[in-house]
C-alpha positions as semicolon CSV with decimal commas, in nm:
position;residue;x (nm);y (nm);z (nm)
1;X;-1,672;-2,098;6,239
2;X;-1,749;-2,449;6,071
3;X;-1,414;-2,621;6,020
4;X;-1,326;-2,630;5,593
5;X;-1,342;-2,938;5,423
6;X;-1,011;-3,082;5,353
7;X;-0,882;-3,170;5,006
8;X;-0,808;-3,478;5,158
9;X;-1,151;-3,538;5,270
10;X;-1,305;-3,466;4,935
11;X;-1,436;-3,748;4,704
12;X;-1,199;-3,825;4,434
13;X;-1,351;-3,735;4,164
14;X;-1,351;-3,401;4,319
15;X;-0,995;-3,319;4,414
16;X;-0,745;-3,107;4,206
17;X;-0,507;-3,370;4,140
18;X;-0,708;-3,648;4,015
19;X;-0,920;-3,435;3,835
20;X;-0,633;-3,269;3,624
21;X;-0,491;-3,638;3,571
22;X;-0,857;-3,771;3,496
23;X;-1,002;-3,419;3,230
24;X;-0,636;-3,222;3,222
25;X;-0,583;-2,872;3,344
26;X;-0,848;-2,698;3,120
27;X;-1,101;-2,848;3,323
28;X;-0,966;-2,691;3,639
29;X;-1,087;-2,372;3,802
30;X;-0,867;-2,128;3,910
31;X;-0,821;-2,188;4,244
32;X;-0,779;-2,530;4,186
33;X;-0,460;-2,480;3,969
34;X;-0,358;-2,266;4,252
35;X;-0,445;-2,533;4,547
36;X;-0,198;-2,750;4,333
37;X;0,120;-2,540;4,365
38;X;0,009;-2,504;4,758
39;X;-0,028;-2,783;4,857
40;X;-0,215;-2,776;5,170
41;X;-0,425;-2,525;5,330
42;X;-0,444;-2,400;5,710
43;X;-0,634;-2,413;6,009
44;X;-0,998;-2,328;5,855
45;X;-0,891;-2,282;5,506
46;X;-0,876;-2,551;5,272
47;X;-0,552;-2,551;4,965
48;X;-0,884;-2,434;4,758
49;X;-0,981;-2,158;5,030
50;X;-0,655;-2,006;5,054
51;X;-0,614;-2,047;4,661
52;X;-0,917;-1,845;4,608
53;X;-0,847;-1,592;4,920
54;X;-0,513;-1,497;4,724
55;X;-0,734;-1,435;4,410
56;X;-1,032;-1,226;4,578
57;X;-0,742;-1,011;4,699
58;X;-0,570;-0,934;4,356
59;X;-0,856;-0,940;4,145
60;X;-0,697;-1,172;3,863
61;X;-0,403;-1,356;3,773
62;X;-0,243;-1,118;3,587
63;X;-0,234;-0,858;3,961
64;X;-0,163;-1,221;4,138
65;X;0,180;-1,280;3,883
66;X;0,289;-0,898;3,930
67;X;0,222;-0,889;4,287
68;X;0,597;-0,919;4,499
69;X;0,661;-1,227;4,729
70;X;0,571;-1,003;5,051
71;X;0,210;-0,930;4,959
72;X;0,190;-1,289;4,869
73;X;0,238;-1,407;5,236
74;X;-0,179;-1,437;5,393
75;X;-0,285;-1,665;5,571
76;X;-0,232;-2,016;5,484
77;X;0,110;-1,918;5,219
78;X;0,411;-1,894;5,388
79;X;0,767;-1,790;5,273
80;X;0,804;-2,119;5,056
81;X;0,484;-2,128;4,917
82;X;0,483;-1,749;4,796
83;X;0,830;-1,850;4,629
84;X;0,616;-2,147;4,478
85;X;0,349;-1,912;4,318
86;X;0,639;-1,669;4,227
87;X;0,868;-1,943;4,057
88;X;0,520;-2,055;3,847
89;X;0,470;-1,743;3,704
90;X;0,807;-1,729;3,577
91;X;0,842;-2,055;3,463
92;X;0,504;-1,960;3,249
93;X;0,727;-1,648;3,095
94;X;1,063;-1,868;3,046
95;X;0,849;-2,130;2,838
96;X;0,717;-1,881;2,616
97;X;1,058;-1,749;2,579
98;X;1,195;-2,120;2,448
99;X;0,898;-2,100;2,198
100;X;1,101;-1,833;2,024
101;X;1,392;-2,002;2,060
102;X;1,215;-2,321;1,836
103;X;1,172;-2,093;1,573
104;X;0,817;-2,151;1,493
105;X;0,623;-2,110;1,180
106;X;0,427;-1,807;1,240
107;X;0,109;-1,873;0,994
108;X;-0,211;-1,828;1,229
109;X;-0,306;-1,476;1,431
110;X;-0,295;-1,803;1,728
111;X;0,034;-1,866;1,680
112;X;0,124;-1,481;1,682
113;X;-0,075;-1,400;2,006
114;X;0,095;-1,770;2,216
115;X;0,425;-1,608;2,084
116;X;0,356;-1,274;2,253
117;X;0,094;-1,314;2,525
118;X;0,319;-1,400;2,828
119;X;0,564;-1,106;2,742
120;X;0,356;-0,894;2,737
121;X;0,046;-0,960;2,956
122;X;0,206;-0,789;3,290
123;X;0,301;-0,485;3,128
124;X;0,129;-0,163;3,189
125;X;0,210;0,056;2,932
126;X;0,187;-0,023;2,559
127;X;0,493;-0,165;2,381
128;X;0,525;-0,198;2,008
129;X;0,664;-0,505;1,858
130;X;0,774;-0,579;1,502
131;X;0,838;-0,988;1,479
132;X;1,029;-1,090;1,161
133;X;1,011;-1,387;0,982
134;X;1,167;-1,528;0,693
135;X;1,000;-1,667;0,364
136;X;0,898;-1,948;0,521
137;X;0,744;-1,787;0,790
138;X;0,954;-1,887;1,055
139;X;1,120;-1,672;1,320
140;X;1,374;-1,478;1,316
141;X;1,326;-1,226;1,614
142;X;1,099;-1,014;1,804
143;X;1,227;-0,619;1,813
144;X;1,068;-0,432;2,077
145;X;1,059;-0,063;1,875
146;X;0,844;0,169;2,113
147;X;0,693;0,197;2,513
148;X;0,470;0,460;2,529
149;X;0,159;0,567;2,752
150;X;-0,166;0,410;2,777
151;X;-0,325;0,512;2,528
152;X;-0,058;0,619;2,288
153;X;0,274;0,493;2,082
154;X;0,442;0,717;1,816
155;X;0,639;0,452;1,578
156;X;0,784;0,592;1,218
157;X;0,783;0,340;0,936
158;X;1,135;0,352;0,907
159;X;1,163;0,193;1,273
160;X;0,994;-0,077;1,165
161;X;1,161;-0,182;0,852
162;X;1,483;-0,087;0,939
163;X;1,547;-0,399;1,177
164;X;1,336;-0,621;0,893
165;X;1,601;-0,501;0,649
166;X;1,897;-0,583;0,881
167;X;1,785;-0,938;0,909
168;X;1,721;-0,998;0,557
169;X;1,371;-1,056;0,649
170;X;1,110;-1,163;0,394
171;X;0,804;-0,996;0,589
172;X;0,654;-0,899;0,921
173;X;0,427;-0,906;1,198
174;X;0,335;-0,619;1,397
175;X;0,194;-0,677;1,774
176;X;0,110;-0,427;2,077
177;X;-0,087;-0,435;2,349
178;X;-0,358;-0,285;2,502
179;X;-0,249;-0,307;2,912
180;X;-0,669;-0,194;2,916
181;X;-0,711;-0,534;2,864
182;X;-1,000;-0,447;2,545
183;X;-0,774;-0,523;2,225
184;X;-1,046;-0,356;2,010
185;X;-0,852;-0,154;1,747
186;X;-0,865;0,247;1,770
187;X;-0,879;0,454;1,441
188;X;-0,511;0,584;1,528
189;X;-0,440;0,143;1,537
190;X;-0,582;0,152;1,201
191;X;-0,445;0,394;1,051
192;X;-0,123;0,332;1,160
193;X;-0,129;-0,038;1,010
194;X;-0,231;0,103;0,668
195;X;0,066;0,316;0,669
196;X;0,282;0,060;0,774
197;X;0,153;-0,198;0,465
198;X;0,194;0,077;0,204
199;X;0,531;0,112;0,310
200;X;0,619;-0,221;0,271
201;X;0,467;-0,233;-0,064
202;X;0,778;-0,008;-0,164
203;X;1,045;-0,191;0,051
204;X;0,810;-0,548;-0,100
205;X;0,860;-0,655;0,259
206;X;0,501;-0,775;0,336
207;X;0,291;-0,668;0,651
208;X;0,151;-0,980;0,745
209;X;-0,099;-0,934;1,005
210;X;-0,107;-0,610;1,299
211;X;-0,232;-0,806;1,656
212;X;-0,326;-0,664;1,923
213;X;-0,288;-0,848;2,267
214;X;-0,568;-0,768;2,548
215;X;-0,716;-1,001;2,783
216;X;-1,008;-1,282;2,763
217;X;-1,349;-1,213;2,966
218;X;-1,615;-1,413;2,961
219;X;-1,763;-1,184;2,690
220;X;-1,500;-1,222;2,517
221;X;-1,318;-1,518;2,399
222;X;-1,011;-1,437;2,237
223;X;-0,710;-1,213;2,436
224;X;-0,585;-1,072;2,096
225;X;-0,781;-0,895;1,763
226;X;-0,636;-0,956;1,406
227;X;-0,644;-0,647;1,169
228;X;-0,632;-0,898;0,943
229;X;-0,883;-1,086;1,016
230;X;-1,074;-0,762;1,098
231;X;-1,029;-0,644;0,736
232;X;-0,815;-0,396;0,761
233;X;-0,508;-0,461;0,591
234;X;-0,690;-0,407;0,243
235;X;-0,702;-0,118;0,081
């Protein structure tokens, strides 16, 4: 077996490092972001090898991040370096968690989705969440209202307004996620929302925008759909 070229050996402007301090970490593959957190490789596997062994195995990142330390340990990661890859994954999930703690404005589908995404892009059943905002639009909280199967939730109206009216919010967001990964709206998604917005039409607490979070393919190049921007919060 022909020995793997070393990170070390590589020319500069092709090594991880330099190239996320030269173009940033957009411009870096995969396994490259990966190679970073390892460090070094093994006998006949490169940082890069090993990176992209661990992500042949699980498929994606999202199997990688739910995977537990034990099936993280092939060869070339070690105890320390599956805690490494562990710890990363969390860290991810602890900053999104400090984004609610800012308070952002919420005025942009974008926003609503970066809120949302890391909470909910391990889970495997669909959970229901109405966010509520104030008249500015800023945060107030997330409620979590409903886990149900894959391919179902049953939420009543009155679930979702009764934390809004609690907190004295001024409208709402409502989120879920598709754990299939497709967040195409189903008629039962639609029909849902429209209750939901004629209800708050009596309350006057405005429904704001229904998301729903999947995942980004290369045919596709958003993780989330808007009802909104889908047209279907009109009547």
């Amino acid at each position: 077996m022909p020995e793997a070229t070393r990170i070390r050996d590589l020319p500069a402007s092709e090594k991880p490092r330099e190239r996320l301090l030269a173009k940033g970490a957009d411009a870096l593959r995969e396994s490259e972001l990966i190679a970073i957190l390892l460090r070094t490789g093994t006998q006949g596997l490169s940082a890069i090898d090993v990176a992209q062994s661990l992500l042949t195995k699980f498929g994606s990142l999202e199997a990688l991040a739910k995977a537990p330390v034990d099936e993280l340990r092939v060869k070339g990661v070690g105890r320390d370096k599956a805690v490494t890859l562990k710890e990363a994954f969390r860290l991810a999930k602890r900053m999104a968690d400090e984004l609610r703690h800012e308070s952002p404005v919420l005025d942009t589908p974008e926003k609503l989705a970066a809120l949302l995404r890391e909470d909910n892009r391990l889970l495997e059943v669909e959970h229901f969440h109405v966010v509520l905002v104030n008249a500015k639009r800023r945060l107030i909280r997330v409620e979590t209202l409903a886990r149900g199967t894959l391919d179902s939730l049953v939420t009543h109206p009155r679930d979702v307004f009764r934390p809004a009216i609690s907190a004295n919010a001024s409208a709402v967001f409502l989120a879920h996620n598709h754990p299939s990964g497709d967040p195409t709206p189903s008629e039962a998604d639609i029909r849902f929302t429209r209750d939901i917005v004629r209800a708050g039409k009596l309350l006057k607490i405005d429904v704001l925008d229904h998301i729903i979070l999947g995942r980004r393919t290369t045919e596709r190049g958003k993780d989330y759909a808007s009802l909104r921007e889908l047209g279907y919060l009109y009547e």
